[in-house]
C-alpha positions, 0 to 999 in steps of 0.5 A: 158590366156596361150598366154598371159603368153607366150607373158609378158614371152617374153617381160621380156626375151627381156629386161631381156637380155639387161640388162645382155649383158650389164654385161656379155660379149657375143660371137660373134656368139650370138652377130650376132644373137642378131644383126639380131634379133635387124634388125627384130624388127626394120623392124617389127615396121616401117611396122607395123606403115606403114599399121597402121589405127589409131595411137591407132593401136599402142598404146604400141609404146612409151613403145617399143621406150624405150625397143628397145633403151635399146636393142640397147644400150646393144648390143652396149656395147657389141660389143664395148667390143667385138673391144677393147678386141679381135678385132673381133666383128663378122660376122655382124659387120665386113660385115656391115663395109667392104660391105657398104663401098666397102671396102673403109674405106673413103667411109664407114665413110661416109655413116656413118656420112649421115645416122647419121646426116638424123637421128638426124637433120632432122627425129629425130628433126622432129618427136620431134617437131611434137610430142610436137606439138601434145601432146599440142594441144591434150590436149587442145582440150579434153575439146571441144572434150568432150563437143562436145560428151556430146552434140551429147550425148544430142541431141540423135546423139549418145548412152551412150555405143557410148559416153562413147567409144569415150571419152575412145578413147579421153583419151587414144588419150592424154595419147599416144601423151603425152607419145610420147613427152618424148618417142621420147627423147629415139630416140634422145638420142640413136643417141647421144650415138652411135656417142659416141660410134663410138669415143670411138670404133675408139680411143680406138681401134687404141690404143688397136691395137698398144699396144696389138697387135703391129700393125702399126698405119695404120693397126690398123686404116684401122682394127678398123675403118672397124668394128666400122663402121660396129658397128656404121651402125647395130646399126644405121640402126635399129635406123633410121628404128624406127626413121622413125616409130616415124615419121610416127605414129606422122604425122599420121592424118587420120583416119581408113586409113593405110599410103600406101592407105592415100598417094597414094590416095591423091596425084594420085587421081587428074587427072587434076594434072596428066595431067599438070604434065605429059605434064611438063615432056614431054616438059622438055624431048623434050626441054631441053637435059635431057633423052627424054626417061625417062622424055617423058616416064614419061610424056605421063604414066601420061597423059594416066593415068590422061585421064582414071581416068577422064573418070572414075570418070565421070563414077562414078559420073553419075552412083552415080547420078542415084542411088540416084535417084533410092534412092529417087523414093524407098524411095517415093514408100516405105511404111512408117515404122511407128514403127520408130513412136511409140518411146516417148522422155522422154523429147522435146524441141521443138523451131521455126526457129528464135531460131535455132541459139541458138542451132547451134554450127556453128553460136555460138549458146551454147544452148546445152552446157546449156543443158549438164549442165542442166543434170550437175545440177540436177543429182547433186541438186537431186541425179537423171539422166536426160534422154536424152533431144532431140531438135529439130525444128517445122516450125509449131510453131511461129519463136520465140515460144518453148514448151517442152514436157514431154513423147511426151506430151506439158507442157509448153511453152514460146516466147523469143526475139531473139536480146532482153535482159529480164530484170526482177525487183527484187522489189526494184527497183523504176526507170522504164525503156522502153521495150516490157512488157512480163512474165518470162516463168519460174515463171510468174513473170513480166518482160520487153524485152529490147535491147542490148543499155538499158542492161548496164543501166538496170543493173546498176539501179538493174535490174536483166538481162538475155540473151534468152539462159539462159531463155530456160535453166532456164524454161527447168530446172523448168520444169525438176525439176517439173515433174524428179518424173514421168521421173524417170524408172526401168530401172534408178532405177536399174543403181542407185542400180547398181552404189551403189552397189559394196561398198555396196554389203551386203545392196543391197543384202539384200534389193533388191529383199529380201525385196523390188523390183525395182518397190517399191523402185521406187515409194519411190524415186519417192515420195522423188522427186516429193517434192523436196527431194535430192535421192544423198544419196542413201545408207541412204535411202536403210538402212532406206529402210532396217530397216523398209521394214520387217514391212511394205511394203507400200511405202509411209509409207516408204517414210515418214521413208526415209524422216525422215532419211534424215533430216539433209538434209530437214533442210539444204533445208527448213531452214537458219542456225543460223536464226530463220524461220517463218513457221506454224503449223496444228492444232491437231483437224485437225490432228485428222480429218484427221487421223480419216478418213484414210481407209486402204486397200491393195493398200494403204491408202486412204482419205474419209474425208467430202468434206465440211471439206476437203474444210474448211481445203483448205481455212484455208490453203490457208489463212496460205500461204497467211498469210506466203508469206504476211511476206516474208517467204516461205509456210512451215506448220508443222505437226506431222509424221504420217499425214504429208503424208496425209495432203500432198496429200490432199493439193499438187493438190491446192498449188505446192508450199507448204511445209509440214515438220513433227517434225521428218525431223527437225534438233535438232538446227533448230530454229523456230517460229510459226506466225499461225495455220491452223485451221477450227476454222478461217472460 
């Protein structure tokens, strides 16, 4: 914490003292310390960014583009003030302006005037344009760069901790070259200003000289020139060290690899080029009048030098060639690790071969994408996280055939047509078209494969058309939906609470592990889930969770309560607003059966009702739902809230489809219509 002081304190200095040497005049003996300081940061940055890895190794680099130009700026200002008043701008200044130019005022002015135009025509304009090049395609590659890791995330290539690193890299990537396209404005700028500058320093000087001094014009040209190129040339090296800087974190594209190592190793790492290259040379020196010496010098270093990097890589590649052979017979001797085996995906899809090319990005498969949206919806839809779904291929399987597993068990399963379209009727289309007859994976409903000339027809008469990748998805999702109850962990549960957890603090205090444990609040979202029951709203039910847990600690009793909080939300499910629905009702000489055979225990309660009457209660219901469905409506049967759970339970094994709702989980401007009763009375 100390260091971290020191260095912010440092830092505010820095810039504290520009701002001041823009006000304060300075002495020339602080002003040639300044000028050496200003040297030192600038040789720091460029070989700093020569032996940077990653681009990210310097991250800061915009906001020290911005510090050190207003240093320079200061010291500029500071030096000029310096000329025009005393005519002595100090050690540096008048060294750099006399030793560069030998003395020769010509000379000096024009070194001056190349390193201006190097830096501002060709490193200047360079590092701009590449820095705006890349801030724009960085940019647009976030959103392909992001779904590549949802999708690496997906198949198990990589860990959420690994993702979630990557996509923080991924942001800080595009806000540093988006920095960089107006940082290196600062650059370009400053060489600007010092032209200025150099202008002003030359005029007003040969006019301050003559006038104040009473020199001659040739003495006050020769003595101003002479320290307003050195002026010029100690703010202008600075500069054109951390143009060259800009340069090189800008053109920076390899990857955990400094410059020196990149360069080097990629230009020199051919020796057939070496070979044709030093034979060019050779030849040119004996040929041509040039230096025999250096040009055959050259020549034959590089022949000797390619000739041993070849013998060198042949060595390499032999001995690489070997070790894995070595590798290879290891790995048949090995004992197999069969703890590697005992892991369990939560969820498989597994395909054969003929369906690869949906799921292989190269050859413009998008069925992993379909599958990061799959969790997308869900987590959206139901309030809970989808585990990872691994896909993978099984040569054991038919070319079109996939299964999907649920926790290494089969439990579903479908065959597509790969250059097929499946066309499903919606009911009311009565013109018939040709195809392979078959059965939609998802709901079992009858459909027919087309190919891609019958599509536009198909649609165009009412069919309803869908290509393979969007049938896997969609019997994928289905079968999610159906079983997220018994995918649902500990370990979810606690992210959940987690999440939750930092604006509400008080809540999860005092309801977890005070009054419920993880595994109790576990089963009560599970239960919500297996009928269907959004868990997005997790502060109402942990309230409702908190209210009633002191009073009781059996968790279906408790679902029933969290169900009854979430009502605005069932009827929002089940129901049309401003329409009226159709549903049915229990009778209450069932009610009171059933409640008359619940047996309490400390387990829960269960159950004991007549296997006869229980068979009674089925066939009336199953009747009811036929009665339902014969009307166009959905399978909804109201209960009263205490025997809705029961009557859930004896029913939820026969009809998957059912909906129980008790009174209590309807809105108040819920409009219903009872067509029927279950009753014994009707068989």
């Amino acid at each position: 914490m100390k260091a971290k002081f020191s260095m912010d304190v440092a830092i505010a200095v820095y810039v504290l003292a520009a701002i001041v040497f823009l006000i304060v005049p300075m002495p020339t003996w602080l002003l040639d310390f300044m000028i050496a300081c200003n040297i030192m940061v600038a040789f720091m940055i460029l070989f700093t960014a020569l032996f940077a890895k990653e681009t990210l190794d310097l991250s800061s680099f915009p906001t020290i583009l911005l510090f050190t130009t207003l240093f320079r700026v200061a010291l500029n200002v500071s030096s000029t003030r310096l000329i025009l008043s005393t005519g002595n701008a100090g050690n540096v200044v008048y060294t750099f302006g006399s030793f560069v130019g030998g003395n020769d005022i010509v000379i000096g002015i024009i070194v001056f005037i190349i390193l201006l135009l190097v830096q501002m025509i060709i490193i200047n304009k360079g590092s701009e344009r590449v820095s705006e090049v890349t801030a724009r395609f960085t940019l647009d590659a976030m959103p392909g760069k992001q779904m590549a890791i949802d999708a690496d995330l997906n198949t198990g290539a990589i860990t959420e901790k690994e993702a979630n690193e990557r996509r923080e890299k991924l942001q800080m990537e595009s806000a540093f070259f988006g920095a960089m396209d107006g940082a290196t404005k600062y650059v370009k700028g400053d060489a600007t200003a010092g032209l200025i500058i150099t202008g002003i320093n030359i005029v007003g000087g040969i006019i301050m000289g003559m006038v104040r001094s009473g020199m001659s014009f040739s003495e006050a040209s020769s003595h101003y020139m002479i320290l307003t190129i050195g002026d010029g040339l100690v703010s202008q090296i600075p500069s054109l060290l951390i143009s060259l800087s800009t340069g090189i974190i800008v053109t920076k594209a390899a990857k955990e690899e400094n410059i020196g190592s990149m360069v080097i190793g990629q230009i020199f790492r051919n020796p057939q080029a070496m070979q044709i290259v030093g034979v060019t040379l050779t030849l040119l020196g004996l040929i041509t009048p040039l230096n025999k010496i250096i040009f055959c010098g050259l020549g034959l270093t590089l022949v000797v030098l390619g000739t041993r990097m070849s013998g060198k890589q042949e060595i390499s590649r032999i001995e690489e060639e070997v070790e894995e052979e070595e590798q290879e017979a290891d790995e048949i001797r090995r004992h197999e690790n069969v703890n590697s085996l005992l892991a369990v995906d939560p969820i498989e899809l597994e395909f054969g071969y003929g369906i690869i090319p949906l799921a292989d990005v190269n050859q413009g498969g998008d069925l992993l994408d379909r599958v990061v949206m799959i969790r997308r919806q869900i987590a959206l839809e139901l309030g809970a996280v989808v585990p990872i779904i691994r896909l993978r291929d099984n040569i054991q399987l038919n070319p079109n055939q996939y299964i999907i597993k649920i926790k290494g068990i089969q439990v579903s399963e479908g065959e597509i047509l790969f250059d097929h379209y499946m066309a499903m009727n919606p009911g009311f289309v009565e013109e018939e078209i040709t195809g392979i007859p078959t059965f939609e994976p998802s709901f079992h409903l009858p459909a027919i494969w087309i190919t891609e000339a019958q599509r536009e027809r198909a649609e165009s008469v009412g069919y309803t058309v869908v290509d393979p990748p969007s049938i896997i998805a969609t019997h994928l999702t289905e079968v999610i939906r159906r079983h997220i109850d018994e995918l649902l962990t500990r370990e979810d549960v606690q992210n959940l609470i987690n999440n939750i957890k930092e604006g509400n603090t008080t809540l999860v205090e005092e309801l977890v592990p005070k009054l419920l444990g993880v595994g109790d609040i576990q089963k009560v979202l599970q239960n919500l889930l297996r009928e269907g029951i959004s868990i997005r709203d997790l502060v109402t039910i942990f309230e409702t969770l908190a209210d009633y847990a002191p009073s009781t600690r059996d968790t279906d009793v408790l679902t029933e309560y969290a169900r009854q909080s979430l009502k605005r939300a069932i009827s929002n499910k089940y129901f049309t607003p401003n329409e009226t629905t159709r549903v049915a009702t229990l009778d209450p000489a069932i009610e009171k059966e059933i409640m008359g055979s619940v047996k309490q225990t400390e387990q829960g309660a269960y159950l004991t009702l007549d296997p006869n009457v229980t068979q009674q209660i089925l066939n009336a219901t199953e009747a009811m739902i036929q009665k339902l469905e014969d009307n166009g409506c959905n399978p909804i049967i109201i209960t009263s809230p205490i025997v809705r759970m029961y009557y859930k339970k004896m029913t939820q094994d026969y009809f998957a489809d059912l909906i129980v709702i008790s009174y209590n989980e309807i809105d108040s401007d819920v409009e219903l219509q009872s067509i029927g009763m279950v009753s014994l009375g009707d068989n």
